[in-house]
N, C-alpha and C positions, 0 to 999 in steps of 0.2 A: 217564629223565625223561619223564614222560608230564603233558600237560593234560590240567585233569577241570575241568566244569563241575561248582558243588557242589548246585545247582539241581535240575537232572535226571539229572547225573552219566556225562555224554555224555565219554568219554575219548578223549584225540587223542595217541595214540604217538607220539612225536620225527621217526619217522619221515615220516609225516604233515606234522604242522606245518614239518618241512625242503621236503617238497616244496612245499607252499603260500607259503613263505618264496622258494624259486626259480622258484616258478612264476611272480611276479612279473618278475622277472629275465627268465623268457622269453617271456612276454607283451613286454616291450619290444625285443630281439633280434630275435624273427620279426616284427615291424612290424604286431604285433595293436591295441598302445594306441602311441601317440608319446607319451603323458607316463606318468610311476612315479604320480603321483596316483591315476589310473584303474586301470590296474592293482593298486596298493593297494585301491583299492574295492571290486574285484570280488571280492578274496582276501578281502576283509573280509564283504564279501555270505558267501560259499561260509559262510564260520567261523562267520557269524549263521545262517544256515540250517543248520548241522549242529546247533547247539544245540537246537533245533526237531524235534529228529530224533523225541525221546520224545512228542512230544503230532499226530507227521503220519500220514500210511498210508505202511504197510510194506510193500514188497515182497517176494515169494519169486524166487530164481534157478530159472530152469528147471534141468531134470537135465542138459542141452545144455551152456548156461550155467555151470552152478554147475562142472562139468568145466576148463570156459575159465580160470574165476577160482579154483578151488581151490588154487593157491599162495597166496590172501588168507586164508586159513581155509574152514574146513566150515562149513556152516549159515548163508551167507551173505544176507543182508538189504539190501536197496538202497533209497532214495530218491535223487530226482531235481529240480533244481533248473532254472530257466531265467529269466531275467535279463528284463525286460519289453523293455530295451534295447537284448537280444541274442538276437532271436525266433530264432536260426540253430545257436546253441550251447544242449544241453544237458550239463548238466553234473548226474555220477554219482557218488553214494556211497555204497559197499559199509560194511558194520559185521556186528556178531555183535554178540549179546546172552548176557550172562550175567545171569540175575536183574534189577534195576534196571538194570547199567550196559550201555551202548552203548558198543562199542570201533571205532572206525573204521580200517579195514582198507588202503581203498583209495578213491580218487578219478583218476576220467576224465571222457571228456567223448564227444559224438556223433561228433565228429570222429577221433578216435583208434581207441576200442572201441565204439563206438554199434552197431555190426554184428553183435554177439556178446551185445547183450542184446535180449533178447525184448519190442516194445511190446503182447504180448496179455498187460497185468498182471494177477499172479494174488494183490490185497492179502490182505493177513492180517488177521484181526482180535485185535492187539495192543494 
């Protein structure tokens, strides 16, 4: 089972939308939000900005990089997200592109793997 926007046809493998589904969950365990509201918001922010993904700039993984994450796929594509309300946290998603559709691969944030992505962006014109 895979989400597909039919818009711009931005696809979220089960996988995906499982983690964004627990991610909630552990936004309120590690004591990031006290209320499920908030944290619902933020997963709902990430889900509205992945849609987004076909009309923002794309990034290329360096050759460093693309090594790090290649359990996500090959020819991986990143954009990057940051919440006006969370100057602290960025937050990262990897995709592949076949043709129109974007398939999103993978999602982190500064804090986890911010270390192993490169900020000297080399956009693509896509």
């Amino acid at each position: 089972m895979q989400l597909v926007s039919d818009s711009n046809r931005v696809i979220i493998p089960v996988v995906i939308y499982d983690y964004l589904q627990d991610l909630t969950i552990t936004l309120l365990e590690k004591d990031y939000y006290s209320f499920l509201e908030y944290a619902e918001s933020l997963v709902d922010d990430i889900v509205d900005f992945i849609v987004t993904i076909p009309e923002i700039p794309h990034y290329k993984l360096s050759p460093i990089t693309q090594k790090r994450f290649n359990r996500y796929g090959k020819d991986l594509y990143y954009v990057f997200f940051r919440r006006k309300t969370s100057k602290h946290t960025t937050w990262y998603i990897f995709f592949s592109r076949r043709d129109d559709r974007y398939i999103i691969r993978y999602i982190t944030n500064n804090h986890k793997d911010g270390k192993y992505i490169r900020n000297d962006f080399d956009e693509t014109e896509e």
